[in-house]
VEXDRENRO-47203 format. One record per residue (C-alpha): residue number from 1; x, y, z. Coordinates in steps of 0.05 Angstrom, whole numbers, plus 5000, padded with zeros to 4 digits. Example, Ala and Ser with C-alpha at 12.3 -4.5 7.8 and 13.67 -1.06 7.14 Angstrom:
R    i     X     Y     Z
R    1  5246  4910  5156
R    2  5273  4979  5143
***
This chain:
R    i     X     Y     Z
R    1  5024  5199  5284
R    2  5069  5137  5292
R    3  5127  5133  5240
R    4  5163  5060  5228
R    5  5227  5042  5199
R    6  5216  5019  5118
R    7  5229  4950  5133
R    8  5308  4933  5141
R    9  5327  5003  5129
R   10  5332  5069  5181
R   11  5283  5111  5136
R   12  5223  5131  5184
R   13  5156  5136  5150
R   14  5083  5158  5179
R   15  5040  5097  5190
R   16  4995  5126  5143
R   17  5016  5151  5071
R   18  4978  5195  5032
R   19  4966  5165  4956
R   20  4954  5218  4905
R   21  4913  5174  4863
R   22  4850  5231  4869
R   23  4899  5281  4825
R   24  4893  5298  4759
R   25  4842  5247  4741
R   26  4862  5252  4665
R   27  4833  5196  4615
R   28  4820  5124  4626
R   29  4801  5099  4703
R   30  4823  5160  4732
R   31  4775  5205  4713
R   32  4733  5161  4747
R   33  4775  5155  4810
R   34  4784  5230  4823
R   35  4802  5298  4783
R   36  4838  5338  4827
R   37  4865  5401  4802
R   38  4921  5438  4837
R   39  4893  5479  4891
R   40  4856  5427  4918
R   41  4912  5376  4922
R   42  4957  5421  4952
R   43  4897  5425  5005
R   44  4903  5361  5012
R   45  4978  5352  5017
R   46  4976  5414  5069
R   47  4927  5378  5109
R   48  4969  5313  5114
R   49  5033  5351  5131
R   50  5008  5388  5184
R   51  4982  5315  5214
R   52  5049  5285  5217
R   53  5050  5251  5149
R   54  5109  5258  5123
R   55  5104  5203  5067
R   56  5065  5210  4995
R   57  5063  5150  4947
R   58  5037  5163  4864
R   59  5052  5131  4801
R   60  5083  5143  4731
R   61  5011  5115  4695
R   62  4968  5156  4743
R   63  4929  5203  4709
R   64  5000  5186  4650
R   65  5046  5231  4690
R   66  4989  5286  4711
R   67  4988  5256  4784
R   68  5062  5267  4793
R   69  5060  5342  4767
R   70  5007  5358  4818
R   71  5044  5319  4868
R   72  5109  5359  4855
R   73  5081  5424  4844
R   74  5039  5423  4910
R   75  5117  5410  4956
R   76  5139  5465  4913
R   77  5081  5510  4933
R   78  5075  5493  5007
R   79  5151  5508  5005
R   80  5163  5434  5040
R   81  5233  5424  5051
R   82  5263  5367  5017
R   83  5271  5317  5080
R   84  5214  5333  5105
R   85  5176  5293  5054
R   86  5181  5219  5032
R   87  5164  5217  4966
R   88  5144  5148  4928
R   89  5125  5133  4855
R   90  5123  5069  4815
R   91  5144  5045  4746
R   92  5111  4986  4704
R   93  5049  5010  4662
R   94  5044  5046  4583
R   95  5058  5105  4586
R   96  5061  5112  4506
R   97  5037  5073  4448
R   98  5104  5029  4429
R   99  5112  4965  4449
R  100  5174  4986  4502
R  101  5142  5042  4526
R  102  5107  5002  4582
R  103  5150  4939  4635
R  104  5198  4930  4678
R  105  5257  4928  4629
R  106  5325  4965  4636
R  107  5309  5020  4580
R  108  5242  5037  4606
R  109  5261  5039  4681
R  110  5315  5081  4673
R  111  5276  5126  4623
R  112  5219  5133  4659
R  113  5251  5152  4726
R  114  5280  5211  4696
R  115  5216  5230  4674
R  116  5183  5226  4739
R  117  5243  5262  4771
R  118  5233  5318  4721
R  119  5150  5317  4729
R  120  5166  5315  4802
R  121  5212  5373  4804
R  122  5263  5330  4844
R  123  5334  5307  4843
R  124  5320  5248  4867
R  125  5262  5192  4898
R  126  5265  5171  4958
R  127  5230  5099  4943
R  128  5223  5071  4868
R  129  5167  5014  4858
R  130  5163  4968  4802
R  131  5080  4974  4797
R  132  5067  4897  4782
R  133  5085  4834  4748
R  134  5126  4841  4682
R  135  5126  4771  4649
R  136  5165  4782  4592
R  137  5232  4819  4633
R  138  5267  4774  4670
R  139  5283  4795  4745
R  140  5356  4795  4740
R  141  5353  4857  4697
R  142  5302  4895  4733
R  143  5336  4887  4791
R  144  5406  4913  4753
R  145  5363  4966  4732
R  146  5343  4985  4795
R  147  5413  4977  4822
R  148  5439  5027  4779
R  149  5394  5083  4791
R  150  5407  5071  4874
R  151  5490  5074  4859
R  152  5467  5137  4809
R  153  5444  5177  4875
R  154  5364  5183  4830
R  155  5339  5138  4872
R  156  5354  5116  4953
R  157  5310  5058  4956
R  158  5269  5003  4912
R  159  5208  4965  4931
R  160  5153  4928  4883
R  161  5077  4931  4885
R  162  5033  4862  4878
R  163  5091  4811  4868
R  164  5077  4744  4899
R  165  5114  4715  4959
R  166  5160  4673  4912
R  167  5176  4722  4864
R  168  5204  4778  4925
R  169  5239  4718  4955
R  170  5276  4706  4885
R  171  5283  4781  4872
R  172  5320  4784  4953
R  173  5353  4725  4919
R  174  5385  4759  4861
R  175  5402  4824  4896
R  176  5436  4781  4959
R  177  5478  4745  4908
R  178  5492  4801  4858
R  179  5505  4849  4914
R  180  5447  4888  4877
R  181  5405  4942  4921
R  182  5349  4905  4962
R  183  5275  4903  4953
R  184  5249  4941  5020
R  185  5182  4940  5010
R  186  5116  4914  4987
R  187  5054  4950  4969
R  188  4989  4910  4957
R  189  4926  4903  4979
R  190  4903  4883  5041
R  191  4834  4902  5086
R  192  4796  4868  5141
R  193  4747  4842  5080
R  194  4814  4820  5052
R  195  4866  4783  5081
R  196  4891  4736  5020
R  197  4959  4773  5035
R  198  4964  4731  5105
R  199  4965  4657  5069
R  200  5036  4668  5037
R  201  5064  4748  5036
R  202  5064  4774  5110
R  203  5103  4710  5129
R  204  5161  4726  5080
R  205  5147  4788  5086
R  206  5162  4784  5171
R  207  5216  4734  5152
R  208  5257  4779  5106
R  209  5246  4845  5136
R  210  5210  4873  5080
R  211  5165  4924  5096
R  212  5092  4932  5084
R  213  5049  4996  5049
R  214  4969  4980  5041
R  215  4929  5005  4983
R  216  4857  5007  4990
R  217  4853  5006  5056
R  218  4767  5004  5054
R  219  4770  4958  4990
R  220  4752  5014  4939
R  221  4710  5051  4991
R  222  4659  4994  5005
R  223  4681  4993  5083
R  224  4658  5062  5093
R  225  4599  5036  5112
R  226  4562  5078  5062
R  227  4544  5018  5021
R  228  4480  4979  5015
R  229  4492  4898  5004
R  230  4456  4911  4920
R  231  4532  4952  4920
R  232  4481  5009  4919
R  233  4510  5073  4957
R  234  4478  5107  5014
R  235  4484  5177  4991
R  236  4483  5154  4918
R  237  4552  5167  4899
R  238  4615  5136  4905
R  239  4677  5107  4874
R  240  4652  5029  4874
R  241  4581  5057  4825
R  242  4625  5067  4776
R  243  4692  5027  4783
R  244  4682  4968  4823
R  245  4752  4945  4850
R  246  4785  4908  4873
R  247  4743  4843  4879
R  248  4714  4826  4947
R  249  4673  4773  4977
R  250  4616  4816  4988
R  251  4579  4768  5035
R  252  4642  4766  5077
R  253  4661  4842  5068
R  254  4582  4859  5099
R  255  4588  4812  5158
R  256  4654  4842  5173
R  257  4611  4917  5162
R  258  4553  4887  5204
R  259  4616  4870  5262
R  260  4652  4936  5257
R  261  4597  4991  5257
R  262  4570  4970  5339
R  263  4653  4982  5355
R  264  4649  5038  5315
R  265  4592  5069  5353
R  266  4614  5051  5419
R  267  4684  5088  5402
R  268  4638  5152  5378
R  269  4683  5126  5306
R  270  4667  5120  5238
R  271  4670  5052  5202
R  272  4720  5077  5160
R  273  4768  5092  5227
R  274  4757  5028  5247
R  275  4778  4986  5182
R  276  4843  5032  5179
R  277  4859  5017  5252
R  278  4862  4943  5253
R  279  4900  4949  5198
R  280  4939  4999  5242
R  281  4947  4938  5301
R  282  4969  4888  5245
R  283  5045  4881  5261
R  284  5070  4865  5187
R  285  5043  4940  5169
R  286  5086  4994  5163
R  287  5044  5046  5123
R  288  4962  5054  5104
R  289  4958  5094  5044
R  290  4900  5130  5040
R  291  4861  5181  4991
R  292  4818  5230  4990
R  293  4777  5269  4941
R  294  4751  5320  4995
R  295  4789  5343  5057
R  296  4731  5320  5111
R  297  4748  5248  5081
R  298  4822  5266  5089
R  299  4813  5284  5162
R  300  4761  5220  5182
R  301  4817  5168  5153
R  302  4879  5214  5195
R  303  4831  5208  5251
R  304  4845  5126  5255
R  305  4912  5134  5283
R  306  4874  5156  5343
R  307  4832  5089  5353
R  308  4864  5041  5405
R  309  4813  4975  5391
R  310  4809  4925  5456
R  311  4828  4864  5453
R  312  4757  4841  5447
R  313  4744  4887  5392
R  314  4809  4858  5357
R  315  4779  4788  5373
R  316  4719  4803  5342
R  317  4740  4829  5285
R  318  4787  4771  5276
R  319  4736  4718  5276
R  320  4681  4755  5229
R  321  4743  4769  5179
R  322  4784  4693  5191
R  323  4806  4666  5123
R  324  4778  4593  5110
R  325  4829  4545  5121
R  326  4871  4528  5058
R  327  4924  4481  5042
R  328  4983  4480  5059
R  329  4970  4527  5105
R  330  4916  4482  5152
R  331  4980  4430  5151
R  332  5036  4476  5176
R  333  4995  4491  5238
R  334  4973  4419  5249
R  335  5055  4413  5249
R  336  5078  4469  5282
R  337  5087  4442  5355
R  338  5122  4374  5334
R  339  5186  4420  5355
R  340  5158  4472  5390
R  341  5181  4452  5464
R  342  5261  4441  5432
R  343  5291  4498  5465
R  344  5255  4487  5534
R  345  5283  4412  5534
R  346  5215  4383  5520
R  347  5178  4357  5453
R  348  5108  4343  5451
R  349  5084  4272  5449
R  350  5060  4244  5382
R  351  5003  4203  5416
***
């Protein structure tokens, strides 16, 4: 197990991260993304320890708070020592009825972080997430907000799930200028059947230092490989028959499937290991979160860190995954070398 700084900060994290998404499975989506009860997520949370993961991500809304009891009862069972374990949890969605109970505002930040501190049986969280886009609160005070929660010792460091390029850049903005506690970190989506986040994010994202956590790694479990084209799965089950996210190009994703599982077998791998591990040779990633409802699956994703991919299987996977060219992203590379020979003394010709 590698572990890599949290972008610009000295806090070392696994390069994978285990998300507790699987726990509790109480009401709404989560019932139909897992329903683990205690014993078996503190199998699961044992199992990642003893691998070298030392990192575990959750959520406020998951499972409304249910996730993060599990999550905090299982250190407290296994008797983990506080820093041994880097422990992660996001604020943004309802978690009540009333129009403020939900957002990225000051009062329900600050509220709801004592609640996951007390759910989590901690004194403090080691990285805080704002879990989306709030439209209505403007970034200044979200930012204050998470500010004071940093200076109040409950929190050590912020970071923000699916914002776009602009709005981190504005958020780095206001903290720079404000002298406010800086966003380290990103978490959003991102797969070999997905690489969106390469147009616009991993370029700021290199540029400012920010560092970089994955969810959904396999794109909701459809590069496992245990999917038929129909979306129809091989052994019947699965998360995508009955909750199919997040979108993907499905003619893309399967060419991509049809290009991994020949590198798989040659590497005696799963298809699975070999989705996780390019993700593992992309240099803007600093964690892969990944879950599990069963400890086997648990083991198979741990098992990627082990998966060196040639440069011809990195190639290949490259091409069958490339994103179409798009504006203005086709232009910056048509301009890139009209400077590029500067600091040898040289600039290309222009005809």
């Amino acid at each position: 197990m590698k572990y890599n700084p949290l972008g610009r900060t000295g806090l070392l994290v696994s390069e994978l991260c285990l998300g507790t998404m699987t726990f509790g499975g109480q009401g709404g989506i989560w019932e139909q993304i897992g329903g683990l009860a205690q014993e078996s997520a503190d199998g699961l949370v044992r199992a990642a320890l003893d691998a070298g993961i030392n990192f575990i991500d959750t959520a406020n809304v998951y499972s409304t708070g249910l996730s993060e009891q599990i999550t905090g009862q299982a250190l407290r069972n296994l008797g983990v020592a506080r820093d041994d374990v880097v422990v992660a949890t996001k604020v943004l969605g309802p978690m009540g009825d009333g129009p403020n109970a939900r957002g990225a505002s000051r009062a329900h930040i600050i509220a709801q972080c004592h609640a996951s501190l007390k759910r989590l049986q901690l004194d403090h969280i080691d990285l805080y997430q704002i879990h989306g886009v709030d439209p209505l609160t403007p970034i200044e005070e979200t930012m204050e907000a998470l500010d004071t929660l940093v200076r109040s010792g409950a929190v050590r460091y912020v970071g923000v799930s699916n914002w776009a390029a602009w709005q981190i850049s504005k958020a780095l903005g206001i903290a720079e200028r404000r002298n406010l506690a800086m966003i380290r970190s990103l978490q959003a989506y991102y797969t070999i059947a997905g690489r969106d986040l390469e147009r616009e994010i991993a370029p700021m994202l290199a540029e400012e230092q920010v560092g970089l956590m994955v969810w959904s790694p396999l794109a909701g479990g459809l590069l496992s490989g245990k999917y038929h084209r129909d979306g129809s799965s091989v052994s019947g089950d699965g998360r995508r028959a009955s909750f199919d996210f997040p979108p993907v190009n499905r003619d893309r994703a399967f060419a991509v499937i049809d290009a991994m599982r020949p590198i798989a077998e040659a590497h005696g791998r799963s298809v699975a290991q070999i989705a996780i591990a390019w993700l593992l040779h992309r240099e803007v990633v600093t964690s892969v979160i990944i879950g599990a409802k069963r400890p086997d699956q648990l083991q198979d994703n741990i098992a990627a860190t082990t998966v060196t991919l040639s440069p011809e299987d990195l190639a290949t996977l490259n091409a069958v995954s490339a994103l179409p060219p798009e504006y203005p992203g086709w232009m910056i590379e048509r301009q890139s070398g009209y400077r590029a020979g500067a600091k040898a003394g040289e600039l290309p010709k222009t005809s």
